[in-house]
Structures are given as structure tokens and as C-alpha cells.
MIMIDO-291924 format. One record per residue: residue number from 1; residue in three letters; x, y, z of N, C-alpha, C, CB in turn. Coordinates in Angstrom, 2 decimals. Glycine has a CB too. Layout:
<nodes>
{NUM,ALA,{X,Y,Z},{X,Y,Z},{X,Y,Z},{X,Y,Z}}
...
</nodes>
This chain:
<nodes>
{1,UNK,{0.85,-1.18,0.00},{0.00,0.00,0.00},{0.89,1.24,0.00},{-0.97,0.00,1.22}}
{2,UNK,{0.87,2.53,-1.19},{1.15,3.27,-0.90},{1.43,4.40,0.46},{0.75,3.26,-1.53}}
{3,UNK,{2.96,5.19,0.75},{2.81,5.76,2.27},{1.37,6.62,2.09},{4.33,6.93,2.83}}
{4,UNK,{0.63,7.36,1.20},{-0.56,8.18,1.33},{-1.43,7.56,1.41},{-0.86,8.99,0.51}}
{5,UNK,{-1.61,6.26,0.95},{-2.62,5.76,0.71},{-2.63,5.20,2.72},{-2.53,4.57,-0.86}}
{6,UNK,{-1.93,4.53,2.86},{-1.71,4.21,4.68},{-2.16,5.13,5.76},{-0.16,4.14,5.10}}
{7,UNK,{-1.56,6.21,5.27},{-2.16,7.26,5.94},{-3.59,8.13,5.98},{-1.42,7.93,5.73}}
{8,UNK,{-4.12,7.75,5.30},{-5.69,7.76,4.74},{-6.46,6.72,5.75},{-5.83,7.16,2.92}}
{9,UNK,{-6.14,5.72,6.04},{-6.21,4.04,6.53},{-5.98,3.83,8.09},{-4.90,3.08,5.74}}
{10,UNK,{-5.30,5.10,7.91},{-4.86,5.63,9.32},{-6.12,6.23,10.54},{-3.81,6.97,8.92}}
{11,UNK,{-6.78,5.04,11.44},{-7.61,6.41,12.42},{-6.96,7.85,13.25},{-8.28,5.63,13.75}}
{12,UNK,{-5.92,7.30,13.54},{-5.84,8.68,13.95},{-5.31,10.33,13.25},{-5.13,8.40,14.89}}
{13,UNK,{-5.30,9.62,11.85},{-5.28,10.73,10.74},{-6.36,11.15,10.47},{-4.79,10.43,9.55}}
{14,UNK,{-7.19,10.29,9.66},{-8.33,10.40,9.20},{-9.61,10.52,9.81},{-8.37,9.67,8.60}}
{15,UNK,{-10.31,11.34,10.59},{-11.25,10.93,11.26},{-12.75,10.80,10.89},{-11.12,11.54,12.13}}
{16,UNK,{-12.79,10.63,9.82},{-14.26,10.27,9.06},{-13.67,8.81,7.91},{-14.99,12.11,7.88}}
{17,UNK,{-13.08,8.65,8.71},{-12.80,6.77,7.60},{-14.30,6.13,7.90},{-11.09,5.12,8.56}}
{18,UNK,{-14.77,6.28,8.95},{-16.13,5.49,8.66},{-17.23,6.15,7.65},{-16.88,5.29,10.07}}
{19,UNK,{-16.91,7.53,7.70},{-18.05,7.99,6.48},{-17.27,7.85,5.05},{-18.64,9.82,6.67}}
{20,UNK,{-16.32,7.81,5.52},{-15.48,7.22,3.73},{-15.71,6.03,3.29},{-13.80,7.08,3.61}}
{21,UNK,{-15.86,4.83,4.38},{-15.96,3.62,3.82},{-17.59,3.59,3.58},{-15.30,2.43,4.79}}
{22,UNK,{-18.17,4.12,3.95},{-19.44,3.56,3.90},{-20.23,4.75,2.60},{-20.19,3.53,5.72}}
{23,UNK,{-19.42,5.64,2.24},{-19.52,6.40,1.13},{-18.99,5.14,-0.41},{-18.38,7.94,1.50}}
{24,UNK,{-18.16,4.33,0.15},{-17.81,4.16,-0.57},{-18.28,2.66,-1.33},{-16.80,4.53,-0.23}}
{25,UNK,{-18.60,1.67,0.00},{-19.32,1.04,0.16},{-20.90,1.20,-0.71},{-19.19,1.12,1.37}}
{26,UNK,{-20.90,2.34,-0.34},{-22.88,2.62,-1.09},{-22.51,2.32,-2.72},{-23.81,4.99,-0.92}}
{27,UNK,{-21.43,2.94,-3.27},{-20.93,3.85,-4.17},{-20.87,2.16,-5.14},{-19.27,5.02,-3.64}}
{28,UNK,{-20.18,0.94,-4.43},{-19.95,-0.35,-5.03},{-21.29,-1.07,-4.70},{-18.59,-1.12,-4.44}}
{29,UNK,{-22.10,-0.48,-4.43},{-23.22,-1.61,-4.30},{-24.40,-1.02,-4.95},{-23.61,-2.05,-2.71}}
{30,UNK,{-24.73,0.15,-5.18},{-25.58,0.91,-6.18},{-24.65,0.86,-7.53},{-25.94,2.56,-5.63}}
{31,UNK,{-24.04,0.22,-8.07},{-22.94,0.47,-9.26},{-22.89,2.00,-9.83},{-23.31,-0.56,-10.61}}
{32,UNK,{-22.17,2.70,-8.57},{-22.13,4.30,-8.73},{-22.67,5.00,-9.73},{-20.96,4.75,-8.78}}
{33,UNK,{-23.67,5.19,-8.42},{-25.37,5.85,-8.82},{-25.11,6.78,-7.42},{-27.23,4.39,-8.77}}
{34,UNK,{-24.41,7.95,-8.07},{-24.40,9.00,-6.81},{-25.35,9.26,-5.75},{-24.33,10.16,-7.25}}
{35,UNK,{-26.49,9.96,-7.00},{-27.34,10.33,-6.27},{-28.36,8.81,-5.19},{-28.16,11.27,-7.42}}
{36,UNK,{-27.83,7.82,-5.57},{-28.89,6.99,-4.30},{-27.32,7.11,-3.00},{-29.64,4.49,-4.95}}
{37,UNK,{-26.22,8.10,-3.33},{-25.63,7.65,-2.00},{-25.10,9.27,-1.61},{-24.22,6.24,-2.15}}
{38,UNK,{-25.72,9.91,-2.05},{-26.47,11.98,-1.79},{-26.24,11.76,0.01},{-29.22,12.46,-2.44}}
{39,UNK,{-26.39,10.59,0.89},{-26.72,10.99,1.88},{-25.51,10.26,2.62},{-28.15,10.78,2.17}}
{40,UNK,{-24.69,9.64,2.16},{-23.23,8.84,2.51},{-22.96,9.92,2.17},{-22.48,7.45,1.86}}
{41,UNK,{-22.56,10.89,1.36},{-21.98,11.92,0.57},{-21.72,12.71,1.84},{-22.92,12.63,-0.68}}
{42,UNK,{-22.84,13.46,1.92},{-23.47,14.94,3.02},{-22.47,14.05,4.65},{-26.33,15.02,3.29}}
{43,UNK,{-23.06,13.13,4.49},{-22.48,12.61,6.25},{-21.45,12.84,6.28},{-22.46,11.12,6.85}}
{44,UNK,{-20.37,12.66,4.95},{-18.51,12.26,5.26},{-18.67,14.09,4.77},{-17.15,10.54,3.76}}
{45,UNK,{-18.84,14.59,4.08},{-18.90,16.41,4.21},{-19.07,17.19,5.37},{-20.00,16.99,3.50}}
{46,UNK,{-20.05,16.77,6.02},{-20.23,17.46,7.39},{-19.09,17.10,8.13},{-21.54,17.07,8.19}}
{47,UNK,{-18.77,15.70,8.25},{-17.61,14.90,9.34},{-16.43,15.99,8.82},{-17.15,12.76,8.96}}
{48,UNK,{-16.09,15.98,7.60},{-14.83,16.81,7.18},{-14.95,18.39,8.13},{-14.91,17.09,5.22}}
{49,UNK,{-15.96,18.59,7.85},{-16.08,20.24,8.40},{-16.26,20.21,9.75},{-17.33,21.15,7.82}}
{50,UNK,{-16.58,19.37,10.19},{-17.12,19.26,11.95},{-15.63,19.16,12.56},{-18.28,17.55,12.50}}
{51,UNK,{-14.62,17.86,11.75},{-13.37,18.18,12.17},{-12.19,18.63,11.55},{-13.06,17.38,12.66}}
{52,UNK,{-12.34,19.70,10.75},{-11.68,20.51,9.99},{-11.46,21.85,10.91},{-12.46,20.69,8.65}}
{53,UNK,{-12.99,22.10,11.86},{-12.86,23.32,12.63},{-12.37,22.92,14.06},{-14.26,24.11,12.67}}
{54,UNK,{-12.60,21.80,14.25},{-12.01,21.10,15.24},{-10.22,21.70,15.39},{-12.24,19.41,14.79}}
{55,UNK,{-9.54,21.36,14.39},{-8.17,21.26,14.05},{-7.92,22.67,13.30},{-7.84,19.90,13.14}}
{56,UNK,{-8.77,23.33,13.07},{-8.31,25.07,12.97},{-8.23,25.81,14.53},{-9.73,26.08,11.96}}
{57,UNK,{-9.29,25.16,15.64},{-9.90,25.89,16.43},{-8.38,25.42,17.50},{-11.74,25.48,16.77}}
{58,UNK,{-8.00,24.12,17.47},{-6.59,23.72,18.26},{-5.62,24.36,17.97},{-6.08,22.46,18.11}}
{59,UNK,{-5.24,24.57,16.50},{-4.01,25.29,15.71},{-4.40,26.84,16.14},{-4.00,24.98,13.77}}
{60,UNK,{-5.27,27.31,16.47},{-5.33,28.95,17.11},{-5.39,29.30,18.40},{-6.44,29.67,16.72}}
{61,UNK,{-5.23,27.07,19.17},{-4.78,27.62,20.66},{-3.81,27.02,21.15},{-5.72,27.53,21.71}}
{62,UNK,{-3.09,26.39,19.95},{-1.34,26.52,19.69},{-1.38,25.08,20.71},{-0.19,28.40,20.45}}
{63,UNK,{-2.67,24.09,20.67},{-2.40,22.46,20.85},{-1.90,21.53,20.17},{-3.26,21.87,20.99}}
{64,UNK,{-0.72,21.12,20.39},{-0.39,20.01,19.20},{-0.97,18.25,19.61},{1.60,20.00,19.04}}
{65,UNK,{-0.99,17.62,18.63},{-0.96,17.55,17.30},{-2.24,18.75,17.12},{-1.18,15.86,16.65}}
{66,UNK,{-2.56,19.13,16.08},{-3.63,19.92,15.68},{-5.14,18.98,15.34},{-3.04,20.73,14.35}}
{67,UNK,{-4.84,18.02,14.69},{-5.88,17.05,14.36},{-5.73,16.11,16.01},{-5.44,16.03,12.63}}
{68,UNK,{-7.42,15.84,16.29},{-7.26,15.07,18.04},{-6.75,13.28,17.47},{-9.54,15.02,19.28}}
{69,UNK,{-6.69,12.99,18.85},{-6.00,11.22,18.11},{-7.51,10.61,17.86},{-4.79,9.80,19.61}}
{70,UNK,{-7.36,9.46,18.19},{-8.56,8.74,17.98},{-9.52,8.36,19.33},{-8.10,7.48,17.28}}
{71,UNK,{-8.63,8.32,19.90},{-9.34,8.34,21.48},{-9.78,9.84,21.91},{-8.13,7.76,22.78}}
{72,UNK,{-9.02,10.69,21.46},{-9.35,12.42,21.78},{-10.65,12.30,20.84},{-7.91,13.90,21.13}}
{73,UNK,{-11.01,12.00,19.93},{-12.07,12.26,19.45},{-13.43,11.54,20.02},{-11.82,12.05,18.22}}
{74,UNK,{-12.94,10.55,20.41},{-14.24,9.31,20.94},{-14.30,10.26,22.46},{-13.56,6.95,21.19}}
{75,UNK,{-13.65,11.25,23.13},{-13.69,11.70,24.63},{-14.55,12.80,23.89},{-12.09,12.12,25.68}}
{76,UNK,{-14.21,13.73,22.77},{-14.85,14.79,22.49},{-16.69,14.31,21.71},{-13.66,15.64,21.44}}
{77,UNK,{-16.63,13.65,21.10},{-18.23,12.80,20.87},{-18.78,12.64,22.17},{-18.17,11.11,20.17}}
{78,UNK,{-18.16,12.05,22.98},{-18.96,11.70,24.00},{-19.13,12.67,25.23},{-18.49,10.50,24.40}}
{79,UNK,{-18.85,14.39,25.22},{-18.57,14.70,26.18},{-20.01,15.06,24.86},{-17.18,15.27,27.13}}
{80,UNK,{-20.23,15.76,23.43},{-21.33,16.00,23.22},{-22.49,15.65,23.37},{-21.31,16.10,22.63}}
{81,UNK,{-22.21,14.03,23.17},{-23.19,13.25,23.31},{-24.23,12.70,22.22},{-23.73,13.81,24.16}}
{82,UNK,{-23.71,13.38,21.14},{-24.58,12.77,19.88},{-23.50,13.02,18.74},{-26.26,13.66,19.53}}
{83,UNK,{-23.92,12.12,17.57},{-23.03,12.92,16.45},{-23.01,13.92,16.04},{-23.01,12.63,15.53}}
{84,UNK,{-22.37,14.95,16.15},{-23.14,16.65,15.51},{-22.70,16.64,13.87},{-22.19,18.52,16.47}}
{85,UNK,{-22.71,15.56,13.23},{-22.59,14.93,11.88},{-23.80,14.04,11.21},{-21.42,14.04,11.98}}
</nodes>
């Protein structure tokens, strides 16, 4: 496997691999027919932006790593308490 491609594969890089696989998943089982997977789509979009501001909002209070690990994220879900995705 390519090093980018690993790192994609990676949870504590990536933190919407579950809306990627299951984007992608829809994508091989409708024989990519977008629009029946419009709503796999929107889920892994929001996830991007939900923790995109996540990792702007750390990088402007000078926390490293900037992106949370994978357990930092399962503490931050659960202190919300729902998916806000």
C-alpha cells in the first residue's frame, strides 16, 4: 500500500474513515449511482467540516498535534453526546 494511501487508513489521521468507507461502500453496491448515495456523501462532508474546525480551532490555541487522536475524538463525541454529523 502506498505511504498516502496508509495514511488515509490511518484512524488517527483520518477521522471520518467510517463515512469514507461507507460512502464508498454505497458507491460499489448501487454500481455508482451517486445520487442513491447523496446521503453517505453529506455525512462524510459534514464529518470533514465538523473536524476541519475542530483542528483550525486547536491550531489557534497553539495544541499540538492539531488534528485530536482517535481516542481524543471518541472523549470529544462523548462529552457532546450525539453525532453533531
Amino acid at each position: 500500500m502506498p505511504v498516502v494511501a496508509g495514511r488515509l487508513r490511518d484512524p488517527d489521521i483520518n477521522p471520518c474513515l467510517l463515512e469514507s468507507d461507507a460512502s464508498t461502500r454505497c458507491m460499489d453496491e448501487y454500481n455508482y449511482d451517486k445520487e442513491r448515495c447523496s446521503a453517505h456523501f453529506l455525512k462524510y462532508k459534514n464529518c470533514r467540516k465538523f473536524w476541519n474546525s475542530i483542528m483550525i480551532q486547536r491550531r489557534r490555541d497553539g495544541v499540538k498535534p492539531s488534528m485530536p487522536t482517535a481516542a481524543e475524538r471518541d472523549i470529544i463525541l462523548q462529552a457532546m453526546g450525539k453525532m453533531p454529523y
